[in-house]
N, C-alpha and C positions, 0 to 999 in steps of 0.2 A: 191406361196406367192409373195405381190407386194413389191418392194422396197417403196414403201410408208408405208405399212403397218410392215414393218422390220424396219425402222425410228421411229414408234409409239412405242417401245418397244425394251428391250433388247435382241438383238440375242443368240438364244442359241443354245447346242450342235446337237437339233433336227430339227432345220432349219438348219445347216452345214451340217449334215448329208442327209437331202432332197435335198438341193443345188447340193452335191458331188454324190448324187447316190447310198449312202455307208449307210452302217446301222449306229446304235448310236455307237457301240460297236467299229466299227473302226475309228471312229474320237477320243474317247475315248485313246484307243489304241497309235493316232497320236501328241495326246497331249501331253502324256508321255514318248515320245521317239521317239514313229515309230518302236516299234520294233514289228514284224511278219505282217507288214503289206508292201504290193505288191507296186513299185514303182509308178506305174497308180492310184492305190488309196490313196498314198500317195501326187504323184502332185493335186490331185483333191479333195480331204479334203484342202490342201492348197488353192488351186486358191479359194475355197468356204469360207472358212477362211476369206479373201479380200473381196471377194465380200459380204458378209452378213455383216462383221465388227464386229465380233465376236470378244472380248474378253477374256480371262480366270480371272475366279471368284478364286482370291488367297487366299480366305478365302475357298473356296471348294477344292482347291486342298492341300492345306494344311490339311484337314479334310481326305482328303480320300488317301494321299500320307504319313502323319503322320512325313510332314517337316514341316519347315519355308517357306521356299523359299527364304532365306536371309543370307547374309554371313556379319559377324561382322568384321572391321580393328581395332584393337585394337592396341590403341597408346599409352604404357607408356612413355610418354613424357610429361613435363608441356604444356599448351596453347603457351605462349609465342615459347616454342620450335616447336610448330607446327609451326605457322608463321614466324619463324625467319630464319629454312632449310627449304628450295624447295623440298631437296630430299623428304621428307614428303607428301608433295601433288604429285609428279612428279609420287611414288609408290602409292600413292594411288587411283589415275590418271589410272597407267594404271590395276591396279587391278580392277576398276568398268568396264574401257573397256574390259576385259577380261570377267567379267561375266556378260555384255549384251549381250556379245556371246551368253551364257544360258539361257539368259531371268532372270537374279538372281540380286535381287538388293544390294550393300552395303550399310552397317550403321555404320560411326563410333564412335568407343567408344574413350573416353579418360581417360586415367588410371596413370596419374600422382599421386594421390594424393593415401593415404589407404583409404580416404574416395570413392572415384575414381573408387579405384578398388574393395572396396567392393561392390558399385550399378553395376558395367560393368561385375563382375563375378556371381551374383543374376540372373541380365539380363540373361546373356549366360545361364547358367546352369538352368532357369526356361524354354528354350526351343524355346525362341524366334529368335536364329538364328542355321541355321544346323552347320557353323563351325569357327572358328576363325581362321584367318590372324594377325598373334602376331609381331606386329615390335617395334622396338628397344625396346628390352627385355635388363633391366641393371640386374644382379643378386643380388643386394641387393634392387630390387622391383618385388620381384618373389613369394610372398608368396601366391599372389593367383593360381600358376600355376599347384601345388598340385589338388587343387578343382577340378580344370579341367582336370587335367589329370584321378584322380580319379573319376568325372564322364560320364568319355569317352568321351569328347567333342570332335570331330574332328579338328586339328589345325596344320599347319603351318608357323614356325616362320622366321622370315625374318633376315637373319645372325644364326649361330650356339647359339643353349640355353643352358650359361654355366650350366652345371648342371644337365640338361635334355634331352642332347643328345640323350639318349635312349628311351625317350620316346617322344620326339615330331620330327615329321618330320622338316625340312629345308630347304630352298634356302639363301647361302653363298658367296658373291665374295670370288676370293682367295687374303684376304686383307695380308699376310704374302708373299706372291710370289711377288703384287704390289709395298709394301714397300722397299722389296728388291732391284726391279726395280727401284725405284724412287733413292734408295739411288745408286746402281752403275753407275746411270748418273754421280749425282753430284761426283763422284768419278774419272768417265773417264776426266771431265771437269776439272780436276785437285783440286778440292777442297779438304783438307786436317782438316777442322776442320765444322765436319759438325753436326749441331745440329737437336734434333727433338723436337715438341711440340706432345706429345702422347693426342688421343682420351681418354675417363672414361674407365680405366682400371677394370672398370665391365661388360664391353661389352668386346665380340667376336673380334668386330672390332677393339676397343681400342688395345684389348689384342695381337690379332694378327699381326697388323700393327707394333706397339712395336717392337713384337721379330723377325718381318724381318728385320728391321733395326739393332738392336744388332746383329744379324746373318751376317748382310750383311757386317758391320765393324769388327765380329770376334773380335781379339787384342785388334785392336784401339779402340774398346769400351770404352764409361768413361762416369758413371754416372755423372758428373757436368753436361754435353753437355743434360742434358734431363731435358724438363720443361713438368708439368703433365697439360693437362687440359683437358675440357668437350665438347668440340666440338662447343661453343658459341662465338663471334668473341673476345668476353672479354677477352676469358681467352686467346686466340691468342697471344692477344697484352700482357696480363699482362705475357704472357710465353715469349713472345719475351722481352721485358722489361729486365725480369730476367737472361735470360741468355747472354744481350749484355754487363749485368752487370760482370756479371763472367768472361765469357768470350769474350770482344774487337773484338778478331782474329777471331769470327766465319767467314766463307764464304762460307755455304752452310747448308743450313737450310728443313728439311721436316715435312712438318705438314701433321696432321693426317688426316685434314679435310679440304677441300677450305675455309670455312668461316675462321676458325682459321690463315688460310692461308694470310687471307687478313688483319684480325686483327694485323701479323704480318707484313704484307708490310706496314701498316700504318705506323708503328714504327722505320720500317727498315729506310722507307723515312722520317720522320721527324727528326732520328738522322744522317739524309745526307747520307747515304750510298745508294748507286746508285743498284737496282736491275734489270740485274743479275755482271753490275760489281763487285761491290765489293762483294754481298752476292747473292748469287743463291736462288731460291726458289721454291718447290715446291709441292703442295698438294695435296686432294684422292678426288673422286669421281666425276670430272668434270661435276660438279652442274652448273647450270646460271649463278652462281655469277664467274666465273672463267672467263668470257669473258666479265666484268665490270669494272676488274681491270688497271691499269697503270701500267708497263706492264699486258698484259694477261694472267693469268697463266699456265703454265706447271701443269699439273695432272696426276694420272691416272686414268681412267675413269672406273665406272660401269654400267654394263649395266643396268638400275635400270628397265625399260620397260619388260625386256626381265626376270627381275629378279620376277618383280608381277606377268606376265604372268607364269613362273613355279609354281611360291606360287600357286596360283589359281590351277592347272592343279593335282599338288599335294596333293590338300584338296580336288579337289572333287574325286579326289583317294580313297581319306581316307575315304570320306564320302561314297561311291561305297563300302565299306566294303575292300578296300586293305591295306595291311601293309604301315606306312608311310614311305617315302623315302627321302635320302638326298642328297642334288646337290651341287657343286662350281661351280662358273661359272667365266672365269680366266676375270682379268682386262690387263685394255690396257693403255700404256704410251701416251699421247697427250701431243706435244711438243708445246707452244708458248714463248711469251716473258721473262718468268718469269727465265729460267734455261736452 
């Protein structure tokens, strides 16, 4: 057959299979895996593959494989929080790179609202993607997670799901060992009154970060020195606000989050306090925005690349028919200007 005549018309399994030498049955075979099939006629379905420009029909393979071919990121997060954290696109970034590995595309959902999550759990559960990548799960917007677990959707969530620990797999920083770390810097640096601005105490990460910090001060723990907020730069400042009211003397400050981080340097510097002289500073997940600042921040960092790529690795576990499993993956102090 002439490459003229392969241009008139879509290549298909039975001109790869004439190209490569191999029957239908093993190209077949090669599209699905490659499993029982001979190294040699594996390179050679390949190189035929290129040269014909065959594509896969993912309305046929879904028909005769009984997937999707498609993997959902589900974001209960508002819009606005999509574009306002990096982390957001940074993970989901590297979760598509991860399943162009497989040839699998992602689709995101976003599931802020109940309206939200009633069409993205419809979606999933009508069979249009084989598994869900669940990030930032708050627990008081968890009511669709029943459904899905109830109809065996394959899924892993990104941080621990309070609640459903046992039923849905995870990839977790160790944001409780982090905070720890963040706080015995500002400790060794001699800081003596040191405040935190906590993530949504409905998340994992909120939650966790929290009690490494109370842990890490033990005694000197004192609820005044805690201002609550959501991880948006507002409530940064509006935490940092509140607690220079209270407390003057702070000089050593950790937020739960860089953006919050920053929302509080704002603060810090426009009521003239000089960062890190008079007041140390420093935040989690050494996001972009941490090396934007005046000074730069001090963080600690997660690996969030390293964090999608398990997500992924995990789900198609799950989806292969294995028990789901669950990972920490430790964080790392990154020292700059800020502390």
């Amino acid at each position: 057959m002439t490459d003229t005549t392969l241009r008139r018309r879509r290549p298909t399994i039975d001109d790869v299979a004439l190209e490569a030498g191999v029957s239908r049955g093993t190209v077949s075979r090669v599209l699905n895996g490659g499993h029982w099939v001979s190294p040699d006629a594996l390179a050679s379905v390949n190189d035929a593959i290129k040269k014909t420009g065959y594509r896969i029909n993912p309305h046929a393979r879904s028909l005769a494989t009984n997937r999707a071919n498609s993997i959902a990121f589900l974001l209960t997060e508002s819009h606005e929080r999509l574009f306002e954290d990096p982390n957001f696109s940074i993970l989901m970034r590297g979760a598509a790179q991860a399943l162009a590995e497989r040839d699998i595309p992602l689709v995101l959902l976003m599931a802020g609202s109940d309206a939200e999550q009633r069409r993205a759990t419809d979606f999933i559960t009508a069979g249009h993607v084989d598994g869900v990548l669940l990030v930032s799960s708050h627990s008081g917007r968890q009511a669709f997670i029943p459904e899905l677990v109830s109809s065996k959707v394959p899924a892993i969530a990104c941080g621990i799901p309070l609640g459903f620990e046992r039923s849905i797999g995870y990839v977790a920083a160790a944001d409780a060992d982090g905070a720890r770390t963040a706080v015995e810097l500002l400790q060794n640096q001699g800081r003596r009154h040191i405040a935190i601005i906590t993530g949504p105490l409905d998340t994992s990460g909120g939650t966790n970060r929290f009690a490494g910090y109370r842990e890490q001060l033990g005694s000197d723990y004192n609820e005044s020195f805690v201002a609550y907020g959501d991880y948006s730069k507002a409530s940064g400042a509006a935490g940092m606000r509140e607690l220079l009211e209270r407390h003057p003397e702070i000089d050593g400050v950790f937020a739960a989050n860089d953006i919050m981080a920053v929302g509080a340097l704002d603060v810090l510097q426009a009521s003239g306090r000089v960062v890190p002289d008079d007041v140390a500073l420093i935040g989690f997940d050494d996001s972009p925005v941490a090396i934007t600042t005046t000074p730069q921040l001090t963080t600690m960092r997660q690996p969030f690349e390293r964090i999608s790529q398990e997500m992924v690795r995990l789900l198609m576990q799950v989806i292969e028919g294995q028990p789901a499993a669950a990972i920490t993956i430790p964080t790392e102090l990154v020292r700059r200007g800020s502390a």
